[in-house]
N, CA, C and O of each residue as an XYZ file, in Angstrom:
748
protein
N      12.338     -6.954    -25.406
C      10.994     -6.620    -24.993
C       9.999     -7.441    -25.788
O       9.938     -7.281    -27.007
N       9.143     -8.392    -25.112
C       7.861     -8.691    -26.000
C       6.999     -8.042    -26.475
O       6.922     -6.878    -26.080
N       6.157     -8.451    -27.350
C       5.592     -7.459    -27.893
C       3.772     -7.815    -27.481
O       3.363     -8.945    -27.746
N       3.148     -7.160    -27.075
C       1.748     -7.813    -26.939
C       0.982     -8.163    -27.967
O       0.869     -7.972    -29.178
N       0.544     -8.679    -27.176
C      -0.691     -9.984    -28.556
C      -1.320     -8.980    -29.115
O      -1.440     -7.949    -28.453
N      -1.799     -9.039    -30.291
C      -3.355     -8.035    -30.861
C      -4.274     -9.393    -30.479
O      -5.107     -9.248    -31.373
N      -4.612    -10.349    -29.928
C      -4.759    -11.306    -30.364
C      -6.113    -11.602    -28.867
O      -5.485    -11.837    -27.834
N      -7.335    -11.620    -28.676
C      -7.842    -12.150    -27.656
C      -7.697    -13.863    -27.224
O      -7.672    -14.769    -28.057
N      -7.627    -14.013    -26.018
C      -7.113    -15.303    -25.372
C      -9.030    -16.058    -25.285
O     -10.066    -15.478    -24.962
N      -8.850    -17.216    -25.638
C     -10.872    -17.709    -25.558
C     -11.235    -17.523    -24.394
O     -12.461    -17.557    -24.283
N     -10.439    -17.255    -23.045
C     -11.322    -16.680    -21.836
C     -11.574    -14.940    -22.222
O     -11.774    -14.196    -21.262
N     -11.561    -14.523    -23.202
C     -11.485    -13.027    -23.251
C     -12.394    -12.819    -23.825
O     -12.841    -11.673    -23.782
N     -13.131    -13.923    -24.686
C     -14.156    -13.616    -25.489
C     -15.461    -13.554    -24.830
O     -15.806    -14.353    -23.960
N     -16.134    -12.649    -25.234
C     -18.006    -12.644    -25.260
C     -18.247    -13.417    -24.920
O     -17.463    -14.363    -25.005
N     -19.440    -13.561    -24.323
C     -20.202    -14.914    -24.036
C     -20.924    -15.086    -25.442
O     -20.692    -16.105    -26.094
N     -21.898    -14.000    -25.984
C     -22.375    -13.972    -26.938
C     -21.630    -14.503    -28.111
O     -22.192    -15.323    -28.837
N     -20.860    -14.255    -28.271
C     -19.631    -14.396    -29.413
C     -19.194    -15.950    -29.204
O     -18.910    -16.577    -30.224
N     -19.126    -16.580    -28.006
C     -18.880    -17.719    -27.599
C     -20.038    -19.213    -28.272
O     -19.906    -20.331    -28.770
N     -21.195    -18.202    -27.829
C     -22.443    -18.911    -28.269
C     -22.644    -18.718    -29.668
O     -23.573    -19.377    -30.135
N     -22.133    -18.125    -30.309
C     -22.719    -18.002    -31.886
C     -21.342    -19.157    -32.259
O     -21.716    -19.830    -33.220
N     -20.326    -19.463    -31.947
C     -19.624    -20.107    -31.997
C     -19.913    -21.877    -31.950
O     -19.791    -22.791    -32.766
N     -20.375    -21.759    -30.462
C     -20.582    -23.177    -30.048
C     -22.109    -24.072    -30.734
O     -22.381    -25.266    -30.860
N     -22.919    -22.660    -31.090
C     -24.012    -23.198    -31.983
C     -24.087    -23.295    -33.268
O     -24.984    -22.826    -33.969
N     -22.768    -24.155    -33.765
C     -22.479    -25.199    -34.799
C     -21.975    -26.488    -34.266
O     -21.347    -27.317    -34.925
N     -22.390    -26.610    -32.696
C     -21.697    -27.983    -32.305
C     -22.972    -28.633    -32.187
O     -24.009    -28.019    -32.436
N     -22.965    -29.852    -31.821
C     -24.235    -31.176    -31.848
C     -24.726    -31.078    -30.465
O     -23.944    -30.933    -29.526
N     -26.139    -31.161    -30.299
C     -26.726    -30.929    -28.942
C     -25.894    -31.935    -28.182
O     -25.908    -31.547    -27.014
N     -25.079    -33.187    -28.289
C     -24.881    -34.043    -27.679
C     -23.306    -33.125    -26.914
O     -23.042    -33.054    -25.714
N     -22.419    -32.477    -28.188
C     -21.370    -32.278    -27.259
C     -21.599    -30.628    -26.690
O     -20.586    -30.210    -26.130
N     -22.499    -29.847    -26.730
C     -22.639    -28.821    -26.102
C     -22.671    -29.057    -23.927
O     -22.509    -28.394    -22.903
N     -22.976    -30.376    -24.359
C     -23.321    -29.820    -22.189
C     -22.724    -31.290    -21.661
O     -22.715    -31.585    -20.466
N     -22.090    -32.416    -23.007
C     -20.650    -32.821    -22.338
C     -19.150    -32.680    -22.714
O     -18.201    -33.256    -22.180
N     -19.132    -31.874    -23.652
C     -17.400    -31.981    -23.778
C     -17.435    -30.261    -23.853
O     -16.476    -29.991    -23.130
N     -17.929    -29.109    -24.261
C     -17.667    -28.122    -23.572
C     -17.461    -27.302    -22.249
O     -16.701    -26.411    -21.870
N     -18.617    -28.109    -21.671
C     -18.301    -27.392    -19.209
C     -16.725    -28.034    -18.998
O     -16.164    -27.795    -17.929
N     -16.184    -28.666    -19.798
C     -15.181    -29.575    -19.441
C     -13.675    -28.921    -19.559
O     -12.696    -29.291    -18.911
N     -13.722    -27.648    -20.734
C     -12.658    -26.911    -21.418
C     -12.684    -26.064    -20.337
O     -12.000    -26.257    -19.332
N     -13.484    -25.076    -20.493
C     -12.847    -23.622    -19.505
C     -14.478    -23.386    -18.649
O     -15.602    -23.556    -19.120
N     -14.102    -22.968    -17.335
C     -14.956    -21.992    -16.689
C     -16.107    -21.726    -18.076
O     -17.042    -22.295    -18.639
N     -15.229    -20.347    -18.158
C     -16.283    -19.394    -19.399
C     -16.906    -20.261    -20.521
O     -17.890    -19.712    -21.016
N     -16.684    -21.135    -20.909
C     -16.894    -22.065    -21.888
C     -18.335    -22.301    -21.166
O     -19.372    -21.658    -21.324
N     -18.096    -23.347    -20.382
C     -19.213    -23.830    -19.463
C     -20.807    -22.041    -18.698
O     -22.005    -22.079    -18.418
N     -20.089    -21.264    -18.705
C     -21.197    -19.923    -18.635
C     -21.594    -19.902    -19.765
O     -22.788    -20.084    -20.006
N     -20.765    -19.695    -20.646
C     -22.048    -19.616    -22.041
C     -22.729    -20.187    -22.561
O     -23.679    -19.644    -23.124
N     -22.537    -21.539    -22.597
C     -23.109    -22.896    -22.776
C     -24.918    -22.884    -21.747
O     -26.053    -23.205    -22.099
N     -24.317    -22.319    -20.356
C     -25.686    -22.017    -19.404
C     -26.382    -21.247    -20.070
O     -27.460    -21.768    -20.356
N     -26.206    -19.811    -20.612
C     -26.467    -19.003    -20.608
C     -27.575    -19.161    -21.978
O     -27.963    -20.249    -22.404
N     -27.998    -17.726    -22.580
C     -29.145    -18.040    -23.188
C     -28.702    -18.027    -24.626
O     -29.509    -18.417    -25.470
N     -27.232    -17.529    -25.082
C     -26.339    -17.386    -25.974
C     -26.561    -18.609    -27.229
O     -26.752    -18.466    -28.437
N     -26.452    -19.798    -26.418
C     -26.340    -21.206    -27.261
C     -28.178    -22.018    -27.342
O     -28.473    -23.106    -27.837
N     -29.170    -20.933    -26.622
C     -30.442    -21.327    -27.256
C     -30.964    -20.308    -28.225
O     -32.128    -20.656    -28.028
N     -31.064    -19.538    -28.927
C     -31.433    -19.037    -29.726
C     -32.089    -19.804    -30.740
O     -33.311    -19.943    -30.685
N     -31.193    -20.486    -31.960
C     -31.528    -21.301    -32.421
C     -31.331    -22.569    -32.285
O     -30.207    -23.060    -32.382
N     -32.708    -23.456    -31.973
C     -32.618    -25.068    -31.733
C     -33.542    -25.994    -32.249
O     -34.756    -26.191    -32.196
N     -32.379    -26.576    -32.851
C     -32.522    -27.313    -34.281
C     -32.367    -29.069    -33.487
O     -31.406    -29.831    -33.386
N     -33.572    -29.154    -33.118
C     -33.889    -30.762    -32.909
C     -34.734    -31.814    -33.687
O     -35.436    -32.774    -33.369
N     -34.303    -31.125    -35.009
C     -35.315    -32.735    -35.913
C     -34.662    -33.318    -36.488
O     -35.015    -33.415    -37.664
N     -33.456    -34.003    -36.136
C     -32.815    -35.302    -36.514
C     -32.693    -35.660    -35.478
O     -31.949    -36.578    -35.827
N     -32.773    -35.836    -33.987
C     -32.595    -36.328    -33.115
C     -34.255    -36.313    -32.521
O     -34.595    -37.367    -31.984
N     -35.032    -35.492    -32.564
C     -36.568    -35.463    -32.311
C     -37.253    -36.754    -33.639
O     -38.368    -37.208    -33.381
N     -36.882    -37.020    -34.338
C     -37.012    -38.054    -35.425
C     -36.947    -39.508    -34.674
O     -37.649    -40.518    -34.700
N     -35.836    -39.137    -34.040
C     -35.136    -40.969    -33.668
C     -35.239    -41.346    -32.268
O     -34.877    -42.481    -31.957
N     -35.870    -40.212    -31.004
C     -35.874    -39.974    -29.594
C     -37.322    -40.784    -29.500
O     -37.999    -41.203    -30.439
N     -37.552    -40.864    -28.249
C     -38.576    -41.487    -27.429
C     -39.923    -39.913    -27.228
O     -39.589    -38.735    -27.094
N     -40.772    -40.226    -27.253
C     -41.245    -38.752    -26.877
C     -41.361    -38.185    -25.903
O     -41.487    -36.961    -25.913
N     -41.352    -38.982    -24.631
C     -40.969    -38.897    -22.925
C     -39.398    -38.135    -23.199
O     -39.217    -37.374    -22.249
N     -38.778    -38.106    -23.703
C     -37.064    -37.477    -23.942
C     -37.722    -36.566    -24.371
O     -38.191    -35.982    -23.393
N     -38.115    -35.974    -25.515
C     -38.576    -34.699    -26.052
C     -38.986    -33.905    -25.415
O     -38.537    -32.777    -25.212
N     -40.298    -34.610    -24.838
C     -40.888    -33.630    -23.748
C     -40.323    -33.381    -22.423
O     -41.010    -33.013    -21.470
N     -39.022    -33.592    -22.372
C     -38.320    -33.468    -20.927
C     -36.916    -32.174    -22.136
O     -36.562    -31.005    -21.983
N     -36.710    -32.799    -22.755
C     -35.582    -31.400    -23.360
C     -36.524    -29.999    -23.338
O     -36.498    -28.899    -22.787
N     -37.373    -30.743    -24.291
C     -37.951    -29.082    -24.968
C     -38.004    -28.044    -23.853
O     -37.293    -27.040    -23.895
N     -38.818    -28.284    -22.893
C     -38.932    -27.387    -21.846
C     -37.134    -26.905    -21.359
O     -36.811    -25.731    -21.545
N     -36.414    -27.588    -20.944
C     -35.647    -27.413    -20.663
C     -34.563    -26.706    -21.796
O     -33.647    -26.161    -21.181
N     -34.466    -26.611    -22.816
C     -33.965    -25.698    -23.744
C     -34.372    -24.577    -23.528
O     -33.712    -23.660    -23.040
N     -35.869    -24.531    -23.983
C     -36.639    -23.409    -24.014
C     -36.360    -22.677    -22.882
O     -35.961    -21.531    -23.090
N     -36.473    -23.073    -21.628
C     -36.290    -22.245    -20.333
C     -34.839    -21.431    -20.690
O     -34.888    -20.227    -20.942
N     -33.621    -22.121    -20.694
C     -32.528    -21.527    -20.518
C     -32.031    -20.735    -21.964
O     -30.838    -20.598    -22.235
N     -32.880    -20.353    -22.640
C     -33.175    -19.742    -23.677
C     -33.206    -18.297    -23.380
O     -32.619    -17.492    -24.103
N     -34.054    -17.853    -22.052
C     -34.371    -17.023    -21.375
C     -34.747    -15.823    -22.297
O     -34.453    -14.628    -22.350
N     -35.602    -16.768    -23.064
C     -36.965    -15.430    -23.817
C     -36.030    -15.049    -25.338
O     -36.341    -14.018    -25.936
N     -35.297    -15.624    -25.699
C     -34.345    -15.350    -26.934
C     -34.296    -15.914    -27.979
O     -33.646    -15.504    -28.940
N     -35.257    -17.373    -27.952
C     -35.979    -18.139    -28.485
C     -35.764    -17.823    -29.912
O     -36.957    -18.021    -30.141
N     -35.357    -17.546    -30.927
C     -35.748    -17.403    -32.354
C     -36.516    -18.241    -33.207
O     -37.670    -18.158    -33.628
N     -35.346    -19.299    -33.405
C     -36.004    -20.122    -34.447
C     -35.936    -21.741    -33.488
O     -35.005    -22.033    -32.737
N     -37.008    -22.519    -33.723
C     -37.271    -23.929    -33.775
C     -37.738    -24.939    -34.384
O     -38.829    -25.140    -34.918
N     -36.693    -25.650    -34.244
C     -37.069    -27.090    -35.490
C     -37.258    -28.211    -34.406
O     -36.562    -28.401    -33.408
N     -38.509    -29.003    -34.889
C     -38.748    -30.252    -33.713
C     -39.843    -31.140    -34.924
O     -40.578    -30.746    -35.829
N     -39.567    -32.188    -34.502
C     -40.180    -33.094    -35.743
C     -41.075    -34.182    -34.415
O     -40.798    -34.766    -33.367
N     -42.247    -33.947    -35.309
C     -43.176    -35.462    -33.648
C     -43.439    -34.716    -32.238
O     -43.523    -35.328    -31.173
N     -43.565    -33.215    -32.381
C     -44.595    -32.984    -31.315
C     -45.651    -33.788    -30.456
O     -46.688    -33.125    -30.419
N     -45.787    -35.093    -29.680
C     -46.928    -35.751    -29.606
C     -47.908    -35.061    -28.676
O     -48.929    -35.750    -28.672
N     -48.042    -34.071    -27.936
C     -48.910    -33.302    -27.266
C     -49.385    -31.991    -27.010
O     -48.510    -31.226    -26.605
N     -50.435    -31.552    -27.121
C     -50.858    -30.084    -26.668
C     -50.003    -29.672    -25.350
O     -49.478    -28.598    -25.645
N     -49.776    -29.888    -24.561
C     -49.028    -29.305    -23.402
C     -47.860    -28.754    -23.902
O     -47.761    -27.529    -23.844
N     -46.632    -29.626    -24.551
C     -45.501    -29.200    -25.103
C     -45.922    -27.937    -26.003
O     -45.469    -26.832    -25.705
N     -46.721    -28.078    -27.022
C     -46.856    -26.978    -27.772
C     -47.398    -25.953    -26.964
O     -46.779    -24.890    -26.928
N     -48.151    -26.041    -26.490
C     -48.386    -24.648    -25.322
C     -47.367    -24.075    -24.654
O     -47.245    -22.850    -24.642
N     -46.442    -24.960    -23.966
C     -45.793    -24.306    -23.233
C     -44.437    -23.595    -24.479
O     -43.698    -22.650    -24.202
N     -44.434    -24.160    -25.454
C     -43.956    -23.263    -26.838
C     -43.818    -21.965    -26.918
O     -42.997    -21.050    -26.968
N     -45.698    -22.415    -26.904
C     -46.377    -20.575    -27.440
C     -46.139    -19.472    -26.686
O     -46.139    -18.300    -27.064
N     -45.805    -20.188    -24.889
C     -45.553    -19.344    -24.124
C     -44.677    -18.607    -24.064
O     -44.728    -17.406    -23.799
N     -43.751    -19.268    -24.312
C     -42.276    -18.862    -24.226
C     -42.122    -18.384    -25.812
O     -41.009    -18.807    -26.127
N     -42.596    -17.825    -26.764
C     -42.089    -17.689    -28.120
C     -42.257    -15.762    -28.078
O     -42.588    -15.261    -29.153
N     -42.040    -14.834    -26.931
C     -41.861    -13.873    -27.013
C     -41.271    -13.368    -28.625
O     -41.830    -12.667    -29.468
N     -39.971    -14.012    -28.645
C     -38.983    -13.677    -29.648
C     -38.609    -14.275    -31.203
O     -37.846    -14.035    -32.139
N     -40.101    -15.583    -30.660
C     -39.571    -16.524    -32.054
C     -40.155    -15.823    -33.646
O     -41.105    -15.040    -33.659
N     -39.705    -16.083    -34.432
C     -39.760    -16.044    -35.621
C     -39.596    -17.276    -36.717
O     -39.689    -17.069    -37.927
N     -39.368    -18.443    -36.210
C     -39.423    -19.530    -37.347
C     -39.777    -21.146    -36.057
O     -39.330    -21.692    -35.048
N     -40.593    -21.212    -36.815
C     -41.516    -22.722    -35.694
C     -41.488    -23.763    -36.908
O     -41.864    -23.562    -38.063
N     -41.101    -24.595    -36.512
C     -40.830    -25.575    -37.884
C     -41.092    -26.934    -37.137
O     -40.069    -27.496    -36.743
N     -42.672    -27.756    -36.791
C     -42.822    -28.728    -36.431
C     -43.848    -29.971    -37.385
O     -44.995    -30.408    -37.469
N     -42.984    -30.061    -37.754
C     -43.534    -31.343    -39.003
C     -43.923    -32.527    -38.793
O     -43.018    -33.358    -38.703
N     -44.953    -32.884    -38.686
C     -45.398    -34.350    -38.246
C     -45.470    -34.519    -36.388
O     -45.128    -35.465    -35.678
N     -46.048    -33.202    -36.040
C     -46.666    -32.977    -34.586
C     -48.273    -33.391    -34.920
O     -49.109    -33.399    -35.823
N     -48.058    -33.734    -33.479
C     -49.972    -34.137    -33.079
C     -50.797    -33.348    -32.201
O     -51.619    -33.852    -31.436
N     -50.623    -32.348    -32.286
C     -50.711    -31.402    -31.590
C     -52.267    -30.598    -31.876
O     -52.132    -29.578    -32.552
N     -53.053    -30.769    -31.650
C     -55.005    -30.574    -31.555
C     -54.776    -29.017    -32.921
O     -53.778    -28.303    -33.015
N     -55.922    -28.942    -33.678
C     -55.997    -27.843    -34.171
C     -56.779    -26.816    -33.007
O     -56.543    -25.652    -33.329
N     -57.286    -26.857    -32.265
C     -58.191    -26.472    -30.878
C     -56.828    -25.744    -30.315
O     -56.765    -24.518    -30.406
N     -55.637    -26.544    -29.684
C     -55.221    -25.591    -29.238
C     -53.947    -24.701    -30.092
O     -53.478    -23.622    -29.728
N     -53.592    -25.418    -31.201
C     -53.253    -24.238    -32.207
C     -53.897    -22.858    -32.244
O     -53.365    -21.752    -32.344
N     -55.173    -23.202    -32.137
C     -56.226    -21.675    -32.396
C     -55.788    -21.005    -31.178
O     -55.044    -20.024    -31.196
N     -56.264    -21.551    -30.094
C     -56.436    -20.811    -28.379
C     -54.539    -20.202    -28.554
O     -54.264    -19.104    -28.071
N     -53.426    -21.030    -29.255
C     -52.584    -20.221    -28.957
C     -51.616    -19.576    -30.114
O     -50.397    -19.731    -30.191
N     -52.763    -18.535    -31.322
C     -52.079    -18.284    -32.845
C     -51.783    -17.422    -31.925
O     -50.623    -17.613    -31.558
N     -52.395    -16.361    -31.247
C     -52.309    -14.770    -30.831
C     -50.408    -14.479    -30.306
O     -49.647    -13.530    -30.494
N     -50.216    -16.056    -29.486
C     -49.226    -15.729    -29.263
C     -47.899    -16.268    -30.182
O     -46.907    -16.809    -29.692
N     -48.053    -16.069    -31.246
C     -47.201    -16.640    -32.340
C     -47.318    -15.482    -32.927
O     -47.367    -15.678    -34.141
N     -47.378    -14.535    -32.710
C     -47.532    -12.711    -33.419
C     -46.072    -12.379    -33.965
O     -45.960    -11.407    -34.711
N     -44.904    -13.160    -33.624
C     -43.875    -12.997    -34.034
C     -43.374    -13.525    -35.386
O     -42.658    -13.001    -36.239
N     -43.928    -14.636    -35.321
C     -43.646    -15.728    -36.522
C     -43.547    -15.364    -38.001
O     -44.572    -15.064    -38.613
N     -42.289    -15.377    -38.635
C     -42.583    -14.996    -39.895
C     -42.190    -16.313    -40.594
O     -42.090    -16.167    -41.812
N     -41.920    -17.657    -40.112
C     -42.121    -18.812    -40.840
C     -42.591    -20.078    -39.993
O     -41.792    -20.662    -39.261
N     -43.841    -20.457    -40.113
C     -44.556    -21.508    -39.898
C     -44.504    -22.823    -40.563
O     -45.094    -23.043    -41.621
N     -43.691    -23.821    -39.844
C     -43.838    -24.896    -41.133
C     -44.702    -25.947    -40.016
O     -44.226    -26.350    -38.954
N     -45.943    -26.238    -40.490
C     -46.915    -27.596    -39.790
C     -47.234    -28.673    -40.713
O     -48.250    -29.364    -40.637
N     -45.906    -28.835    -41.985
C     -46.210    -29.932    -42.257
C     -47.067    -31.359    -41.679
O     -46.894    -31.679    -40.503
N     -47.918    -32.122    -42.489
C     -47.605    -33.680    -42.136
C     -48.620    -33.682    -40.643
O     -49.054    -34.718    -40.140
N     -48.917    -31.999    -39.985
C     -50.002    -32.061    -39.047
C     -51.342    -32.221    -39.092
O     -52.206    -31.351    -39.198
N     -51.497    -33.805    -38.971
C     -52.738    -34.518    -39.663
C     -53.672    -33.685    -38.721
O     -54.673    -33.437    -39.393
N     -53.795    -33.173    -37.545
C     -55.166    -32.496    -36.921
C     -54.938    -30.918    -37.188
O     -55.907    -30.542    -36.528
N     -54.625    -30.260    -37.454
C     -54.718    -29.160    -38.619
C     -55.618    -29.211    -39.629
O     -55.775    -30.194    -40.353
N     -56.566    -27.593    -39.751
C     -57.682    -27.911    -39.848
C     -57.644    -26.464    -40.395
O     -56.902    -25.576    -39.976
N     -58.742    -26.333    -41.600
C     -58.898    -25.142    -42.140
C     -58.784    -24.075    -41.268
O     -57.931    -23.188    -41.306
N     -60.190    -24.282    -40.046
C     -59.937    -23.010    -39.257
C     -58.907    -22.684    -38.563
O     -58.662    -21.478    -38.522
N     -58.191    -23.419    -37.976
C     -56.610    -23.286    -37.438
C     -55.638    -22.319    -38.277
O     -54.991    -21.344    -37.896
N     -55.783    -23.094    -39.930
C     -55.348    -22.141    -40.799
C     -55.673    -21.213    -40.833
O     -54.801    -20.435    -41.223
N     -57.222    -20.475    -40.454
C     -57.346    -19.518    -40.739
C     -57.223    -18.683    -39.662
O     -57.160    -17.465    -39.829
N     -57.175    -19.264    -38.412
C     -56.475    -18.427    -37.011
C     -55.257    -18.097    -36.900
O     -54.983    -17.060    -36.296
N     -54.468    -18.721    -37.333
C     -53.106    -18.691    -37.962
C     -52.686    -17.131    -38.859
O     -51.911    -16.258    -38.470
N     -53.308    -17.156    -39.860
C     -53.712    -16.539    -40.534
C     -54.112    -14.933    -39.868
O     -53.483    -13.889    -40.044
N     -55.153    -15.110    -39.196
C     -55.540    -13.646    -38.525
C     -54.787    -13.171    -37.337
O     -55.086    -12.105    -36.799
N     -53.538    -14.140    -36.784
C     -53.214    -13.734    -35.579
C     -51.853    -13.352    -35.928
O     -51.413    -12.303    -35.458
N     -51.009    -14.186    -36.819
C     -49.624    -14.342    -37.354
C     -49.485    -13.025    -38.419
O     -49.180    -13.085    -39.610
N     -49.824    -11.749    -37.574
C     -49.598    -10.901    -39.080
C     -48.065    -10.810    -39.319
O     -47.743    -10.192    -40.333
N     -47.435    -11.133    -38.836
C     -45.802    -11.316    -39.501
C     -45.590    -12.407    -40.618
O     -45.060    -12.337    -41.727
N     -46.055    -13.208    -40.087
C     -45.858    -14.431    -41.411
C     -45.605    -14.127    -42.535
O     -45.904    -13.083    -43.115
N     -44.950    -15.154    -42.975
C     -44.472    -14.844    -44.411
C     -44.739    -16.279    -45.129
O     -45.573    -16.361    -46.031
N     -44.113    -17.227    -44.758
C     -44.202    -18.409    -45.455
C     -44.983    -19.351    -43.886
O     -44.792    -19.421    -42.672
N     -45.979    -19.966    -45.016
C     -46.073    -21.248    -44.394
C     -46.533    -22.838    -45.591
O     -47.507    -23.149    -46.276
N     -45.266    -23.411    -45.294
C     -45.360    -24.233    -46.475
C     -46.607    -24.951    -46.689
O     -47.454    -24.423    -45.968
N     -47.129    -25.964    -47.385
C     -47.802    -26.393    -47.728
C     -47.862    -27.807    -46.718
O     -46.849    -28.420    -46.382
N     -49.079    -28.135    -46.366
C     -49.591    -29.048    -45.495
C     -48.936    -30.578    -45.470
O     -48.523    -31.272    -44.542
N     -49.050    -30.849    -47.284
C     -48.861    -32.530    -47.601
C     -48.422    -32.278    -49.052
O     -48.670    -31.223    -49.636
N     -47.661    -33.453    -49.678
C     -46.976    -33.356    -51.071
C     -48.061    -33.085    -51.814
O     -49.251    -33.200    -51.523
N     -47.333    -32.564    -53.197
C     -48.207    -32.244    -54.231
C     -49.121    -33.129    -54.894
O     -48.593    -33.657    -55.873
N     -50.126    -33.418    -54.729
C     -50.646    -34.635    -55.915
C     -51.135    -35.569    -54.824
O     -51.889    -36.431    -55.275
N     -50.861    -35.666    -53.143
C     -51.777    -36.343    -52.366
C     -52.794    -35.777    -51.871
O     -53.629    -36.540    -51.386
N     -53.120    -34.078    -51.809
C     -54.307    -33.703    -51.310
C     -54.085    -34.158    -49.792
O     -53.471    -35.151    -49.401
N     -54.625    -33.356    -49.171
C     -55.320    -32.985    -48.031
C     -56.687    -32.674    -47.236
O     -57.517    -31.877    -47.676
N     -56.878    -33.517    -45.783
C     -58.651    -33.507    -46.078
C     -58.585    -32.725    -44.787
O     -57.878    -32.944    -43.804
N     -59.698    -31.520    -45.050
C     -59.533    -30.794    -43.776
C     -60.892    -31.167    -43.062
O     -61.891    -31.007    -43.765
N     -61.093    -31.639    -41.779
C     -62.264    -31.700    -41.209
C     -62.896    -30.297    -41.054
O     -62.352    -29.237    -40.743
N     -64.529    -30.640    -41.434
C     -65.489    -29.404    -40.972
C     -65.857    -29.916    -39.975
O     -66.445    -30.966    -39.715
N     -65.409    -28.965    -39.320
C     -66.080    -29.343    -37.392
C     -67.113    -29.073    -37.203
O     -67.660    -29.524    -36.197
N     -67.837    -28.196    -38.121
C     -69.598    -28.081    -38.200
C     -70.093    -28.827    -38.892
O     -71.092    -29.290    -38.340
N     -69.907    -29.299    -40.041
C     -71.193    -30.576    -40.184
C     -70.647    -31.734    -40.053
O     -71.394    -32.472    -40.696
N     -69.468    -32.617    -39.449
C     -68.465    -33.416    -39.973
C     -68.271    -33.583    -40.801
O     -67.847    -34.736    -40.876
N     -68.296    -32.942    -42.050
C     -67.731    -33.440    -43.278
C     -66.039    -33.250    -43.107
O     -65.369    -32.902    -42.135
N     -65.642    -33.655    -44.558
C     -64.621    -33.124    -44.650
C     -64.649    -32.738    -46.428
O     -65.224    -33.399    -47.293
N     -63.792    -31.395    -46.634
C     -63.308    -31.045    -47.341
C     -61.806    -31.082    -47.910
O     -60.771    -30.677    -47.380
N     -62.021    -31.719    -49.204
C     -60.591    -31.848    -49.762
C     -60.314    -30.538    -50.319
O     -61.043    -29.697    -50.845
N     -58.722    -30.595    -49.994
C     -58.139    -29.550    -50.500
C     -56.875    -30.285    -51.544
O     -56.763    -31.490    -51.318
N     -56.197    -29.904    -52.321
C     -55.355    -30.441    -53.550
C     -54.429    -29.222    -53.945
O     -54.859    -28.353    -54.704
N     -53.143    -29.168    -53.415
C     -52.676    -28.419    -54.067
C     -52.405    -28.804    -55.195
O     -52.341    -29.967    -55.593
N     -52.123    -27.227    -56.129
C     -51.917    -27.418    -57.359
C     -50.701    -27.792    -57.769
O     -50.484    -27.982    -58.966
């Protein structure tokens, strides 16, 4: 007599369980060398399991920004509102970041460093960043006191948001009321 497995077969597993799995693989082999293994492989991969967290700033670093702005959306969508955390390096437009804010029901960590992205519509969209308990806008040269400080009044989750620019180069924030600008220096 054989004896049965204690043992689940990888079509037996979770989808969920599948996706916490497959999100230690490289965006490159998630959607070509996994649909390729099993059926179920290829559902979870669709599914919203393997967007949770998406970590695109070594490849958002070295991409075209026409590529960026054709993934992002398309991550984000099949994410389907589960969104947690995001890393993206070179934001070049307000549209992308909007359509972000939209979709960030669930997020909690926004990590876009060296985006160009207007302090104008940062403000119009802190309210919906109410989730966020880590903000990183490094290196975001149009970031602007008041942004910070919309940020600030809308993000009551926040916890960390690192510091703008290295220690010892200072930072100049435009006053949009008189044009001046004010330096700021961390310590």
């Amino acid at each position: 007599m054989g004896r049965a497995s204690e043992f689940l077969h990888w079509d037996e597993l979770l989808p969920d369980v599948l996706g916490l799995i497959f999100s230690y693989l490289s965006l490159q082999e998630l959607p070509t060398i996994i649909p390729c293994v099993r059926k179920s492989w290829r559902k979870a991969i669709t599914g919203p399991y393997c967007r949770q967290d998406i970590d695109l700033a070594k490849w958002s670093r070295r991409c075209r920004s026409h590529h960026l702005d054709r993934m992002l959306p398309m991550l984000i969508t099949r994410s389907n509102g589960s969104l947690r955390s995001l890393h993206v390096s070179g934001l070049q437009n307000d549209t992308i970041f909007s359509f972000i804010t939209k979709n960030a029901g669930s997020l909690q960590v926004l990590r876009l460093p060296r985006s160009e992205m207007s302090g104008w519509i940062v403000d119009q969209s802190a309210q919906r960043l109410s989730t966020i308990t880590f903000l990183e806008l490094s290196y975001c040269r149009k970031i602007d006191a008041y942004t910070i400080k919309a940020i600030g009044k809308d993000c009551k989750f926040l916890v960390t948001l690192p510091q703008l620019a290295p220690t010892g180069f200072g930072y100049h924030f435009p006053n949009r009321r008189s044009g001046e600008c004010n330096s700021y220096n961390n310590p």
